[in-house]
C-alpha positions in Angstrom: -69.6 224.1 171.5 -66.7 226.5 170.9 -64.4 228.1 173.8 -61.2 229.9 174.0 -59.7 229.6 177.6 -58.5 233.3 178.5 -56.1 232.0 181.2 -52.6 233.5 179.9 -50.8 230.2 181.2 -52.9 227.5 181.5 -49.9 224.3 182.1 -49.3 226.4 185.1 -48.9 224.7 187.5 -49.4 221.7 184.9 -51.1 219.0 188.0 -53.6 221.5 187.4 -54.3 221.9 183.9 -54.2 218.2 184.2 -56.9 217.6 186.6 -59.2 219.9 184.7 -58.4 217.7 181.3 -59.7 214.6 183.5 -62.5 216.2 184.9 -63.5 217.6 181.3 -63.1 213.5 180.1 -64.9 212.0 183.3 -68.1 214.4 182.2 -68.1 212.7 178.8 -67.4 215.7 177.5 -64.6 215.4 175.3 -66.7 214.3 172.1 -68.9 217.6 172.6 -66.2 220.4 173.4 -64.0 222.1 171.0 -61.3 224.6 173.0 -58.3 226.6 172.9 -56.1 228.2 175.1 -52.9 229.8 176.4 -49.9 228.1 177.7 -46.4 228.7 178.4 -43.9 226.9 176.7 -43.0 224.9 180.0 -44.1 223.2 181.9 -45.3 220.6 179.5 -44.9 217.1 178.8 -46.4 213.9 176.5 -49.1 213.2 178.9 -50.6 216.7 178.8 -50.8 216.7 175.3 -52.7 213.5 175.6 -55.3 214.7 178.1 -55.6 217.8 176.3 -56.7 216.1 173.1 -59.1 213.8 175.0 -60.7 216.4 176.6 -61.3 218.7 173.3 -58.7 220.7 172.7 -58.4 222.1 169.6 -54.9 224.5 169.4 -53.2 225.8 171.6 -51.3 229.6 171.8 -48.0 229.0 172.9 -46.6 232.5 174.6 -42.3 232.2 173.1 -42.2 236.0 172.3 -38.4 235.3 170.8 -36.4 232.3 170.1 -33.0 234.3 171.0 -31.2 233.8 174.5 -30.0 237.0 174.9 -33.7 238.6 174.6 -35.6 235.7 176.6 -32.9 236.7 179.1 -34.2 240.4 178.8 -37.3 239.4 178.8 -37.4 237.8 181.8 -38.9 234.7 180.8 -38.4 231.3 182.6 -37.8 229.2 179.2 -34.9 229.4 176.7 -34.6 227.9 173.0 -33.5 224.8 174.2 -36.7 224.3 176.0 -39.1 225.6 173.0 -37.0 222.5 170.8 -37.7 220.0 173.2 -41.2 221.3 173.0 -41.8 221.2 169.5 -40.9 217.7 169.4 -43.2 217.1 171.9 -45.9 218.6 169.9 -44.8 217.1 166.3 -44.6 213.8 168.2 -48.1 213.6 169.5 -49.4 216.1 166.5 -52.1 219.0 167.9 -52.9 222.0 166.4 -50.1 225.1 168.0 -49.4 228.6 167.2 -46.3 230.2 168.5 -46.6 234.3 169.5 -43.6 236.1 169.0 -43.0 239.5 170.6 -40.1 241.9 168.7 -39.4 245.3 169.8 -38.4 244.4 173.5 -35.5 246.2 175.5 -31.7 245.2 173.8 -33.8 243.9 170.9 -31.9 244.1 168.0 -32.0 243.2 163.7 -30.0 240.3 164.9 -32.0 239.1 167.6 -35.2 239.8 165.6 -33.5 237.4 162.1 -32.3 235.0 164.9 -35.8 234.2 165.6 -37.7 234.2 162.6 -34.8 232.1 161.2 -35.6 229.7 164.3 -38.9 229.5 163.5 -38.1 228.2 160.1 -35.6 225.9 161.0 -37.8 224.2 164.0 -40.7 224.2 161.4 -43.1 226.0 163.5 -46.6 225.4 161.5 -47.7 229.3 162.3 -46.2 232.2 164.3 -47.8 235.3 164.9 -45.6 238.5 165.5 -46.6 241.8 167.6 -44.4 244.1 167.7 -43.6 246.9 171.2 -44.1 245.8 174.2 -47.1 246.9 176.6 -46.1 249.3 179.4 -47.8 248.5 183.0 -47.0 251.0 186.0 -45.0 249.1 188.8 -43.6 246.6 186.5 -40.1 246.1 186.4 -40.0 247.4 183.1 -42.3 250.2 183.9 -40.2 251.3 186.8 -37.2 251.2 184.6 -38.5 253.3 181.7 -40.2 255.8 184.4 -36.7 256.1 186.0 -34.7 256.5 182.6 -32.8 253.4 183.2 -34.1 252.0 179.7 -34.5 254.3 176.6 -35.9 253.5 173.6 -39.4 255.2 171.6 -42.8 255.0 173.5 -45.8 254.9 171.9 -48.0 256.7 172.3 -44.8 259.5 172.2 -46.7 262.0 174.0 -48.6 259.1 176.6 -47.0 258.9 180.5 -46.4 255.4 181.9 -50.1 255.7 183.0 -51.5 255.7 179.9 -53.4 252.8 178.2 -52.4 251.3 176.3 -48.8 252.2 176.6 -45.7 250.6 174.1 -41.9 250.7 174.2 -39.5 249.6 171.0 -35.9 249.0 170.9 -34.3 251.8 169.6 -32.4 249.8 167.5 -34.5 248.5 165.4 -34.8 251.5 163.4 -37.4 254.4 162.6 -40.1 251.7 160.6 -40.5 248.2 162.5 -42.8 247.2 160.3 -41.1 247.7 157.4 -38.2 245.2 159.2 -40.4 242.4 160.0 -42.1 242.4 156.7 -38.5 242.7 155.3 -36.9 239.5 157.2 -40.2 237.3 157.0 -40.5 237.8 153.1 -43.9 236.2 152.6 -43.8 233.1 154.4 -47.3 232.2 154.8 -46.6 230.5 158.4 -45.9 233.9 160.0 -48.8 236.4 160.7 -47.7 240.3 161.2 -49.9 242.8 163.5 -50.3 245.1 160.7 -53.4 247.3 159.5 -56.1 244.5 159.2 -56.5 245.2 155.6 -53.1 244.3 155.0 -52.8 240.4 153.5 -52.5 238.0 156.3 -52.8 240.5 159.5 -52.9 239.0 162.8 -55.1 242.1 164.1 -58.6 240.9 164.0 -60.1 244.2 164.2 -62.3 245.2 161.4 -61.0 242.2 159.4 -63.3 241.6 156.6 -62.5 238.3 155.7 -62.4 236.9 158.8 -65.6 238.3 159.5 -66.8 236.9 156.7 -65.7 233.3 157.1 -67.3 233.3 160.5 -71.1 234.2 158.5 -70.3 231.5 156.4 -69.8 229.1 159.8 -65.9 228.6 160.7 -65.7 228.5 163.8 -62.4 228.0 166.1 -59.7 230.6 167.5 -59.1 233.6 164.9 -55.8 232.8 164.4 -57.0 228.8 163.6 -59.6 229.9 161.2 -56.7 232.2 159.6 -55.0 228.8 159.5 -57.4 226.8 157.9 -58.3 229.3 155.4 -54.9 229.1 154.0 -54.4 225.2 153.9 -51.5 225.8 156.4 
C-alpha cells in the first residue's frame, strides 16, 4: 500500500515522528507500507532517517523554499544554509529518496537571491528540486497584514483579487515583468530541477491535467508525483 503523509512538517517535534516510525516497525509493517511525506529541514538527525526507512518510507519532501540567508531571513524560516548542508550530508550518508521545494518570488527576493539558490542546489548536488514561484497570501498573516497595510509592495496575483481572495499570490517586484521566463533562464535545462509551469510544458511540476503522468499511473507507477517524475527520467 501507497500513502503520502499530508502533515506539512512531520520531524516536528522529531520524538514524535519518531515514535510513530516504531509504532509503524512494532506492527510488522514496514515490509507492507510504502510512504511519503513532509518535513522541515530541521529538526532531523541519522536516527530518523533510519526509523524512517524501516518503517516504509519511500521520499521525503523537504520544505527549503531558498538556499540564500538574506531571504530565509525574510522568510521567516527557522533553518539557514548551513543547516540544509549539514542535512544533505545526512541524507547522502544514509541514502533515501528527497526532493527539495524551493519557493522564488518572496518579499526582497531578488535575480541574485534567486541564482544564489539554484547555484546552491547544484553545488550541494541536490538529486531533484522543485520550484513554485509567488508566494500564497493568507489574511492575518504577518505577511498578509503587511501587504494589506502597504508596508510591502510588490505585484499580486490575482491583480484585481483583495487579501481575501483565494488563492491569493505576491512576487518581488524585482524580479522583473516575466518570472518564468527567469527561472527557466537561470536553470537552463537541468533535469534535477522541476518548474510550476503550464503542465504541458516538458518537465512541469504542476500535476494538473498532466498527460504523462496520468498515463504512467494507468500503466502502474505508483509513488509521490514528483517521485514518479523522478523515476521516469532515470534521475
Amino acid at each position: 500500500s501507497w500513502f503520502h503523509l499530508c502533515d506539512s512538517e512531520f520531524n516536528q517535534p522529531i520524538r514524535h515522528a519518531k515514535e510513530v516510525c516504531q509504532s509503524i516497525i512494532r506492527a510488522g509493517l514496514g515490509d507492507r507500507l510504502r510512504w511519503y511525506c513532509y518535513c522541515s529541514p530541521v529538526p532531523f538527525d541519522h536516527d530518523l532517517i533510519r526509523l524512517m526507512k524501516q518503517a516504509g518510507c519511500a521520499g521525503i519532501n523537504f520544505g527549503v523554499d531558498s538556499l540564500c540567508d538574506e531571504q530565509l531571513l525574510r522568510l521567516g524560516r527557522g533553518h539557514s544554509t548551513s543547516d540544509i548542508k549539514q542535512l544533505v550530508s545526512l541524507l547522502q550518508d544514509d541514502e533515501i529518496n528527497y526532493l527539495f521545494d524551493l519557493l522564488v518570488g518572496g518579499p526582497g527576493e531578488t535575480e541574485e537571491t534567486v541564482k544564489t539558490t539554484i547555484e546552491r542546489v547544484r553545488e550541494l548536488d541536490i538529486p531533484l528540486a522543485g520550484i513554485a514561484s509567488g508566494v500564497r497570501i493568507y489574511p492575518g498573516t504577518p505577511l498578509g497584514k503587511a501587504i494589506a497595510s502597504g508596508a510591502v509592495k510588490g505585484r499580486l496575483y490575482p491583480e484585481t483579487g483583495q487579501p481575501d481572495h483565494e488563492p491569493f499570490f505576491y512576487v518581488s517586484p524585482d524580479l522583473g515583468d516575466d518570472i518564468s521566463a527567469l527561472i527557466k533562464e537561470l536553470v537552463a535545462g537541468d533535469p534535477r530541477f522541476l518548474v510550476l509551469v503550464s503542465p504541458e510544458e516538458e518537465r512541469s511540476y504542476n500535476y494538473a491535467d498532466d498527460e504523462a503522468l496520468c498515463n504512467l499511473i494507468k500503466e502502474g507507477a505508483r509513488g509521490a508525483y514528483w517521485d514518479i517524475i523522478r523515476r521516469s527520467t532515470g534521475r
